[in-house]
C-alpha positions as a Markdown table, in Angstrom:
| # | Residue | x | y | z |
|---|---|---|---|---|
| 1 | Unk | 0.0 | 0.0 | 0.0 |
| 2 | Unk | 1.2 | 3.6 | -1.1 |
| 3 | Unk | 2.4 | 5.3 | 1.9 |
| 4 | Unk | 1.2 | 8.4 | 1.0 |
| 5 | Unk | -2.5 | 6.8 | 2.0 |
| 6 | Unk | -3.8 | 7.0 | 5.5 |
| 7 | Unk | -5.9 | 4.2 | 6.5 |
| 8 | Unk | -9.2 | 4.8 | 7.6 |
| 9 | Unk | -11.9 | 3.0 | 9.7 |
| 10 | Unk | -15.2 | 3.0 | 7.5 |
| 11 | Unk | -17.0 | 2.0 | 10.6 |
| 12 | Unk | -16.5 | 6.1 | 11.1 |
| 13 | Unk | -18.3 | 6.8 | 8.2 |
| 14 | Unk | -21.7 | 6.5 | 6.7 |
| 15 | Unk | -21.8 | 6.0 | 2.9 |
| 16 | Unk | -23.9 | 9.1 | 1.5 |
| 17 | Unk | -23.3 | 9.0 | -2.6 |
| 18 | Unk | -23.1 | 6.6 | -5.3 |
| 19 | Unk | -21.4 | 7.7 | -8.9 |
| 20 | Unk | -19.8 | 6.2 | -11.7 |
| 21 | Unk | -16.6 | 5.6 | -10.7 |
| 22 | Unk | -16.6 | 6.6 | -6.9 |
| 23 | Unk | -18.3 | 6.4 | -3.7 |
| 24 | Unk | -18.8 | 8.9 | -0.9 |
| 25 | Unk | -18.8 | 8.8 | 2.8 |
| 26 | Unk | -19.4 | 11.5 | 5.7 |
| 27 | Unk | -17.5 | 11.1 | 8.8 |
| 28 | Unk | -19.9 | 10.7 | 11.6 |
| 29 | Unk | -17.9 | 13.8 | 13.2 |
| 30 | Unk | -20.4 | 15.9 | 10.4 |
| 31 | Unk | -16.8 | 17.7 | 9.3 |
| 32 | Unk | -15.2 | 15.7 | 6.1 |
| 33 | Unk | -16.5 | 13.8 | 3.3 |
| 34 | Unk | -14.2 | 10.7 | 2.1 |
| 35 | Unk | -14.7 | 9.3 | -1.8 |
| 36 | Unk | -13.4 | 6.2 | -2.1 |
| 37 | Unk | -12.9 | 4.7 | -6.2 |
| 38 | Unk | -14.2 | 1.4 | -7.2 |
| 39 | Unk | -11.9 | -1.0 | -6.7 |
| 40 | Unk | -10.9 | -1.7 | -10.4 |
| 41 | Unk | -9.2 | 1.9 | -10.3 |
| 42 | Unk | -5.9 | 2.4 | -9.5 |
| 43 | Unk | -4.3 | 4.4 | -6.6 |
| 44 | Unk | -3.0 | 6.6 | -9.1 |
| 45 | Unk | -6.6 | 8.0 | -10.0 |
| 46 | Unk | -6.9 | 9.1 | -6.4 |
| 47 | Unk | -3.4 | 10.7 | -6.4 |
| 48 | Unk | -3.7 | 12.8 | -9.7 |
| 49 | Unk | -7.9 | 13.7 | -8.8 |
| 50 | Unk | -6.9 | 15.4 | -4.8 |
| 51 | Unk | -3.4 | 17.0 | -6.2 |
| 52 | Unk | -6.0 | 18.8 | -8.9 |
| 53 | Unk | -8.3 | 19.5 | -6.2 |
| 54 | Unk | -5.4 | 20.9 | -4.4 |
| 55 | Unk | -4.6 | 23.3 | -7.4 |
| 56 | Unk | -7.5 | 24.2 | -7.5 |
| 57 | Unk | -8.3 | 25.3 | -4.2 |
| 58 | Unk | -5.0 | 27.3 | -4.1 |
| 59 | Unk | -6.0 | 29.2 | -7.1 |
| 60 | Unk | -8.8 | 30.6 | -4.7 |
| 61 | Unk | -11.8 | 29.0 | -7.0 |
| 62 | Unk | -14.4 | 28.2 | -4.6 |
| 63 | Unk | -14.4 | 24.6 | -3.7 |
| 64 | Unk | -14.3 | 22.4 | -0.8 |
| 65 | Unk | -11.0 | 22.1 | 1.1 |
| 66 | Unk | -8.8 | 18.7 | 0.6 |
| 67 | Unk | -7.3 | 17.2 | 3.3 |
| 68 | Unk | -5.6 | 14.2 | 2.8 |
| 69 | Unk | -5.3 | 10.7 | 0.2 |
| 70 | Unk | -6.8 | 7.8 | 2.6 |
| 71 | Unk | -7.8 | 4.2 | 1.7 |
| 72 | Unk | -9.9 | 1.3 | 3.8 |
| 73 | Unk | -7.4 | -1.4 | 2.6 |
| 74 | Unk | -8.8 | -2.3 | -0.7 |
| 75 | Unk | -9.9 | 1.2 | -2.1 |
| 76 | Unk | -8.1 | 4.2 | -2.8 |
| 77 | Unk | -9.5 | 7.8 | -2.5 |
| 78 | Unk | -9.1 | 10.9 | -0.7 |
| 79 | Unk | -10.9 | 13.3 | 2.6 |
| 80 | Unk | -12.3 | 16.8 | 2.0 |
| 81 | Unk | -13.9 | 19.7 | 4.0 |
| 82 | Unk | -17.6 | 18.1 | 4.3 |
| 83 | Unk | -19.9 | 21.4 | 2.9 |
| 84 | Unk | -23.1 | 21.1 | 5.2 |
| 85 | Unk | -25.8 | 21.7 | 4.7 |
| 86 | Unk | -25.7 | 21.5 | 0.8 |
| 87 | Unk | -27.8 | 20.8 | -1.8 |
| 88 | Unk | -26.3 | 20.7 | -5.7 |
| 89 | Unk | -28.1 | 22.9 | -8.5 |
| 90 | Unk | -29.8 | 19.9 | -9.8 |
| 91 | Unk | -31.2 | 18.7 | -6.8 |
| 92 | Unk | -32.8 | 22.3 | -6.1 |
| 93 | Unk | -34.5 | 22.5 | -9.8 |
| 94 | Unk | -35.9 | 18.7 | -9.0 |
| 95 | Unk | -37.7 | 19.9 | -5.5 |
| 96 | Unk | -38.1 | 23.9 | -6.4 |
| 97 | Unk | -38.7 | 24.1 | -10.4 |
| 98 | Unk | -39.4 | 27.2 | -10.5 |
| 99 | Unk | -35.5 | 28.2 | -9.3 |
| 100 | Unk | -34.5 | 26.4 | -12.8 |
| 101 | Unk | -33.8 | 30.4 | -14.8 |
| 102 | Unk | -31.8 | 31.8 | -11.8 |
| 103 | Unk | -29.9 | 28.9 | -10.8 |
| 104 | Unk | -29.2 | 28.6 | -14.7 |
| 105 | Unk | -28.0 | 31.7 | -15.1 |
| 106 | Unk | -26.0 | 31.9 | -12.0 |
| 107 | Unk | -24.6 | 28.6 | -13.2 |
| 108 | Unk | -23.5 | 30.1 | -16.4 |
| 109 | Unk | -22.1 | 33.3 | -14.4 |
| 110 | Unk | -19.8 | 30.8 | -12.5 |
| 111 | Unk | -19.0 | 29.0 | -15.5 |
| 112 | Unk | -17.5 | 32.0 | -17.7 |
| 113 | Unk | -15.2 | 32.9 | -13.9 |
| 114 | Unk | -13.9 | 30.1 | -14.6 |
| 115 | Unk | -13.0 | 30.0 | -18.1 |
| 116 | Unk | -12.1 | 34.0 | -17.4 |
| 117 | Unk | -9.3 | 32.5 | -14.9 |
| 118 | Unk | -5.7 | 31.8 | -15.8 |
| 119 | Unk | -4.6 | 28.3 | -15.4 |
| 120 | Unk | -1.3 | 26.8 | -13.7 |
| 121 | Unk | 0.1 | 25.6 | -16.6 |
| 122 | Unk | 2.8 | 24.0 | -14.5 |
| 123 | Unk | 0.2 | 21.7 | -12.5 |
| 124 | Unk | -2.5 | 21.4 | -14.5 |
| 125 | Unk | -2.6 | 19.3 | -17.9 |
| 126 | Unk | -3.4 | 20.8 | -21.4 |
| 127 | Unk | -6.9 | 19.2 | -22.4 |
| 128 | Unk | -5.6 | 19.1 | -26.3 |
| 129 | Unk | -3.3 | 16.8 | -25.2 |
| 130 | Unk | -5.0 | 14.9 | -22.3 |
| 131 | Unk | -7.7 | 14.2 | -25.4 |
| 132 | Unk | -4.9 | 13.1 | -28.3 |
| 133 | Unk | -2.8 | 10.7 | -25.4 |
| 134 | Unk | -6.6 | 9.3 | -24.7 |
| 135 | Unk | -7.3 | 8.8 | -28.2 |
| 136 | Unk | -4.0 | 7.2 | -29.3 |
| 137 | Unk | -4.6 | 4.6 | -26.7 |
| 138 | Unk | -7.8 | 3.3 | -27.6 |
| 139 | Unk | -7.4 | 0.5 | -28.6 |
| 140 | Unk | -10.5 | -0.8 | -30.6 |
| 141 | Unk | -10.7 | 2.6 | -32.4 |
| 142 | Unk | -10.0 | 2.0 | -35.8 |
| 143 | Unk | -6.8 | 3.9 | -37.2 |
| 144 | Unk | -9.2 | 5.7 | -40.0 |
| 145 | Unk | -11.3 | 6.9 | -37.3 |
| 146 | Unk | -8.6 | 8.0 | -35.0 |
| 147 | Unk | -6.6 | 9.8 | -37.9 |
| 148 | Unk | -10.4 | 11.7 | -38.4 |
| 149 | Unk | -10.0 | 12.8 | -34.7 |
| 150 | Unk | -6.6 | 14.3 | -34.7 |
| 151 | Unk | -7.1 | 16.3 | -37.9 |
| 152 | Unk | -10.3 | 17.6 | -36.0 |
| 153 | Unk | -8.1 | 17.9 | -32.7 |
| 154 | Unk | -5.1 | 19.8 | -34.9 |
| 155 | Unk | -7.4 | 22.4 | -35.8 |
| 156 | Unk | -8.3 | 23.5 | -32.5 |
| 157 | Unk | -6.6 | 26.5 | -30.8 |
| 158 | Unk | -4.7 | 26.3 | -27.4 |
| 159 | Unk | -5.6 | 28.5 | -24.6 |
| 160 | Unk | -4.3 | 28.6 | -20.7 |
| 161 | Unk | -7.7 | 29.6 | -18.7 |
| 162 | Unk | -9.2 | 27.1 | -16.9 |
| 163 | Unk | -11.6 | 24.7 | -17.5 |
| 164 | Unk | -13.3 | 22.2 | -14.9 |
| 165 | Unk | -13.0 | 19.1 | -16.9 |
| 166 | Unk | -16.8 | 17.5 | -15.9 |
| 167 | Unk | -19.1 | 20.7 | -16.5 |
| 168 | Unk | -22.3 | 20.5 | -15.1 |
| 169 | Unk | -24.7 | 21.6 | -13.2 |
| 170 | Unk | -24.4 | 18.6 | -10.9 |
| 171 | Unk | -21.1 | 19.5 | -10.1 |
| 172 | Unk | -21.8 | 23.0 | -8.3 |
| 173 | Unk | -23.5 | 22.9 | -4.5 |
| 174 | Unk | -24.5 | 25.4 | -2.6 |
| 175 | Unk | -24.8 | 26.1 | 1.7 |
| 176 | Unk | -26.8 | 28.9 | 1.1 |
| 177 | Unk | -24.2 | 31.1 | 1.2 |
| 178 | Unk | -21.3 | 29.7 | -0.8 |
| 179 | Unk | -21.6 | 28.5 | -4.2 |
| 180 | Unk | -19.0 | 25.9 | -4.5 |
| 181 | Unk | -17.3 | 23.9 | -7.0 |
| 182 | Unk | -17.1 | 19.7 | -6.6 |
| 183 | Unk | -15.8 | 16.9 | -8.4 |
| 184 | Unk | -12.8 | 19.0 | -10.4 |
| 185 | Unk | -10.4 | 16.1 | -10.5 |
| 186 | Unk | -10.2 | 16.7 | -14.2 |
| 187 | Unk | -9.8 | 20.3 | -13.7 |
| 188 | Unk | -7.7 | 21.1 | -16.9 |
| 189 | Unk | -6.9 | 24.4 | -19.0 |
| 190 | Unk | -7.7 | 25.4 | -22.7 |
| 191 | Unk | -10.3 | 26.6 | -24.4 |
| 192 | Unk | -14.0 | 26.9 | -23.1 |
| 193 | Unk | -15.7 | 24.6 | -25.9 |
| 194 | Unk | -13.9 | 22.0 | -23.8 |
| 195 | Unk | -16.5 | 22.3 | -21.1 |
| 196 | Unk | -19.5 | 23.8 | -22.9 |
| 197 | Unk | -19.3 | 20.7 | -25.5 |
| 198 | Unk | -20.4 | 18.5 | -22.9 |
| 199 | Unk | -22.7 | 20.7 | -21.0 |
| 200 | Unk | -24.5 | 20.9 | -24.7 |
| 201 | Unk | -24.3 | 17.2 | -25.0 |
| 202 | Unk | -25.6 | 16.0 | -21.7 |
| 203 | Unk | -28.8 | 18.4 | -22.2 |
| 204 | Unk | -29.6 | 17.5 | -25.2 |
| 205 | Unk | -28.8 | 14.2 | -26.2 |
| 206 | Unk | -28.5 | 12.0 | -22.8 |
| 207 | Unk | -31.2 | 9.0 | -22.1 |
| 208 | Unk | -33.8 | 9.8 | -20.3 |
| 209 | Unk | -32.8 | 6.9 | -17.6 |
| 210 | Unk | -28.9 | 8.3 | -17.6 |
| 211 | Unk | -30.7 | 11.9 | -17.1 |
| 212 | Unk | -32.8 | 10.8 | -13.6 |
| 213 | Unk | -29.6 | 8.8 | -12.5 |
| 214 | Unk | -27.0 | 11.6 | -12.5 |
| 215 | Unk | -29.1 | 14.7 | -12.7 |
| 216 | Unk | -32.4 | 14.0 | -10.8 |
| 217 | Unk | -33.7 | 15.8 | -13.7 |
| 218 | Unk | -36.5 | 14.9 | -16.8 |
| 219 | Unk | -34.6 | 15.9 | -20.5 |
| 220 | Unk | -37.1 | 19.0 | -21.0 |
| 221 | Unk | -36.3 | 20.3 | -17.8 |
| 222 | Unk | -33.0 | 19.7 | -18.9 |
| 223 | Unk | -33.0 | 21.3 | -22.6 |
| 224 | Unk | -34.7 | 24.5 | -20.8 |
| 225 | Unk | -31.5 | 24.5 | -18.4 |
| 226 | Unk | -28.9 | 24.6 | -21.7 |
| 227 | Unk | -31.3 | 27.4 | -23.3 |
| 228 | Unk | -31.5 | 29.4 | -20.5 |
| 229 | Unk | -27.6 | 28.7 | -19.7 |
| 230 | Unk | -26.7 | 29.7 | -23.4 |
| 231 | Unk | -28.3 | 33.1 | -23.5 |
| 232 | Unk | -26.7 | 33.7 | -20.2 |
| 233 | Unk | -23.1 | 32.4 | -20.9 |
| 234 | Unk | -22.9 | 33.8 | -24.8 |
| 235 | Unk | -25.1 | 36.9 | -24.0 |
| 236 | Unk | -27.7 | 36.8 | -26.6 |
| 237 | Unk | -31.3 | 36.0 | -27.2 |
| 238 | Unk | -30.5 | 35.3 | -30.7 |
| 239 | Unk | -31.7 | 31.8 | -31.9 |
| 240 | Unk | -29.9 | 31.7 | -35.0 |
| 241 | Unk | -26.1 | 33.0 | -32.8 |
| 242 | Unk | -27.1 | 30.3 | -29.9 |
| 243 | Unk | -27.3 | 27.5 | -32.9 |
| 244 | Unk | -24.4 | 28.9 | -34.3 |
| 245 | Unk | -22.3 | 28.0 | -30.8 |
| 246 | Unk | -24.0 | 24.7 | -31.1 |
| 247 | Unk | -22.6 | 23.8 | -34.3 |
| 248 | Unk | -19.0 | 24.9 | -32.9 |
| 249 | Unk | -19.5 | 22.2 | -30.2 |
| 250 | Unk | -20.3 | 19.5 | -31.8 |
| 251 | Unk | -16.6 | 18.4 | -33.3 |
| 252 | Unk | -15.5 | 19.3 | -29.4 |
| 253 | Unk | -18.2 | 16.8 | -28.4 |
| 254 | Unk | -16.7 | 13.8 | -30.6 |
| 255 | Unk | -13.5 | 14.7 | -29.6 |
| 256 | Unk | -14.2 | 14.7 | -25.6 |
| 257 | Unk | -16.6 | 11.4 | -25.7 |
| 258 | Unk | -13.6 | 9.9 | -27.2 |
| 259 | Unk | -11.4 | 11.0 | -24.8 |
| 260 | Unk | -14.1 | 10.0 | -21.9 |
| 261 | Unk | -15.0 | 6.2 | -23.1 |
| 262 | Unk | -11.0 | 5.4 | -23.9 |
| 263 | Unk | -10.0 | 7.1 | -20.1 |
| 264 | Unk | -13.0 | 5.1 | -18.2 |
| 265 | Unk | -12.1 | 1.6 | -19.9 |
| 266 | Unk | -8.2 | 2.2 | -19.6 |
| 267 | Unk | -8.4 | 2.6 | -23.9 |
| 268 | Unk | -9.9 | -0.6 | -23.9 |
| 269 | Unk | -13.6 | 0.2 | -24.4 |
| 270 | Unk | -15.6 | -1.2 | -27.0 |
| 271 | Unk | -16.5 | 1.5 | -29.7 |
| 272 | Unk | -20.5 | 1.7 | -29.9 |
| 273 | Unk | -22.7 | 2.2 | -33.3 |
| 274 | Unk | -23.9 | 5.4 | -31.4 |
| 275 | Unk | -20.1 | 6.3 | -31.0 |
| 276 | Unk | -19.7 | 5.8 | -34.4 |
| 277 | Unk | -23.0 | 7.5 | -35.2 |
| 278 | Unk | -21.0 | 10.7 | -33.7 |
| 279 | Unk | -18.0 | 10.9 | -35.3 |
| 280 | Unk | -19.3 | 10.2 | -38.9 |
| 281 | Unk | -22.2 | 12.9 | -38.0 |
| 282 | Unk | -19.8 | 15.4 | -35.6 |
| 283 | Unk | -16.7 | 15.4 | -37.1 |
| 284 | Unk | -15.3 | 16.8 | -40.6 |
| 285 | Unk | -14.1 | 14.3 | -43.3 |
């Protein structure tokens, strides 16, 4: 076991959050909040996720404090400031819908400080090249397909502002005082169509089961969030400018669900006829 882990005692916990590749535990102490990664992830994934979180709370971006990699023996994770009481955006909009247009617009305020904040270059990774490492090592991704995604990927330009990785408004909570941003282990820098590419995808093209499960949220409810977000975050009512943005985002989208099903399966993910679907539809011949 990695020394830099601190064992805990999950008899001092209570298990209070379920995600894709993670669990979550409040100490009974009501001050920290432990996630814990399956077990088929390595310790590195907890290592690189709380030294992001780390960089990112120096940079003064509001989000909860990190305190220290831990493990129960088996699984590897990390301890943060516990945020109580908190509820995320989404949960709100599911119990109060008629707080939907502020909280999306307040969403999209937070979302443009971010991508208005200079990245440390020297800690955080470049998402150009976090996407084209992700993409060479996918494994059942045929070579004509992968050859598509890096001409797309050579086309776009490099930036250094900051980008949270996982944008959405899941990933913001609130104690009624603080707005404050969670789950930025891939907290990266470049350009904002990094983020807003899958902020456009998961409101408008997500299941409607995959929708309930990680946004407590029906897909009208959350295509009204993305219109009401848009004409906050680009600063127009225009139908015909917001469309325009949409059409930027969809190569972005191919190129970041590439990136996303290759890092999950360790670039050994099978490549869907919906994944296919996408890059003959999103990206350029």
């Amino acid at each position: 076991m990695n020394d830099n882990f601190e064992k805990i005692n999950l008899d001092d916990y209570f298990q209070t959050g379920e995600g894709g590749t993670a669990l979550t535990y409040n100490h009974k102490n009501g001050k920290t909040l432990a996630k814990l990664f399956m077990q088929s992830l390595a310790a590195e994934n907890a290592v690189r996720e709380f030294h992001t979180n780390q960089v990112v709370y120096e940079s003064g971006l509001p989000t909860p404090q990190p305190i220290r990699l831990i493990t129960d023996g088996e699984r590897f994770g990390a301890e943060y400031e516990l945020i109580s009481p908190k509820r995320s955006f989404t949960r709100i909009i599911s119990q109060e819908p008629d707080k939907l247009v502020p909280l999306s617009q307040r969403f999209a305020i937070l979302a443009r400080q971010i991508h208005e904040t200079p990245a440390d270059t020297q800690r955080l990774p470049d998402m150009k090249e976090l996407v084209a490492y992700w993409i060479d090592k996918y494994e059942q991704l045929p070579d004509s397909y992968k050859e598509r995604l890096h001409r797309t990927l050579d086309t776009i330009p490099t930036a250094t502002t900051c980008l949270h990785g996982d944008l959405h408004i899941g990933n913001i909570i609130t104690d009624g005082s603080r707005d404050l941003w969670i789950d930025v282990g891939d907290f990266a820098y470049g350009v904002p169509e990094w983020d807003l590419c899958m902020m456009y995808y998961s409101t408008n093209f997500m299941s409607e089961a995959r929708a309930d499960n990680i946004f407590h949220l029906d897909l009208p409810t959350l295509r009204k969030h993305w219109e009401v977000f848009a004409k906050e975050y680009y600063g127009t009512d225009s139908k015909e400018a917001i469309e325009e943005e949409e059409r930027k985002l969809k190569p972005y989208s191919a190129l970041k669900i590439a990136f996303l099903v290759s890092k999950l399966k360790n670039g050994k993910g099978a490549v869907s006829d919906t994944l296919f679907k996408m890059f003959d539809t999103y990206l350029p011949q």
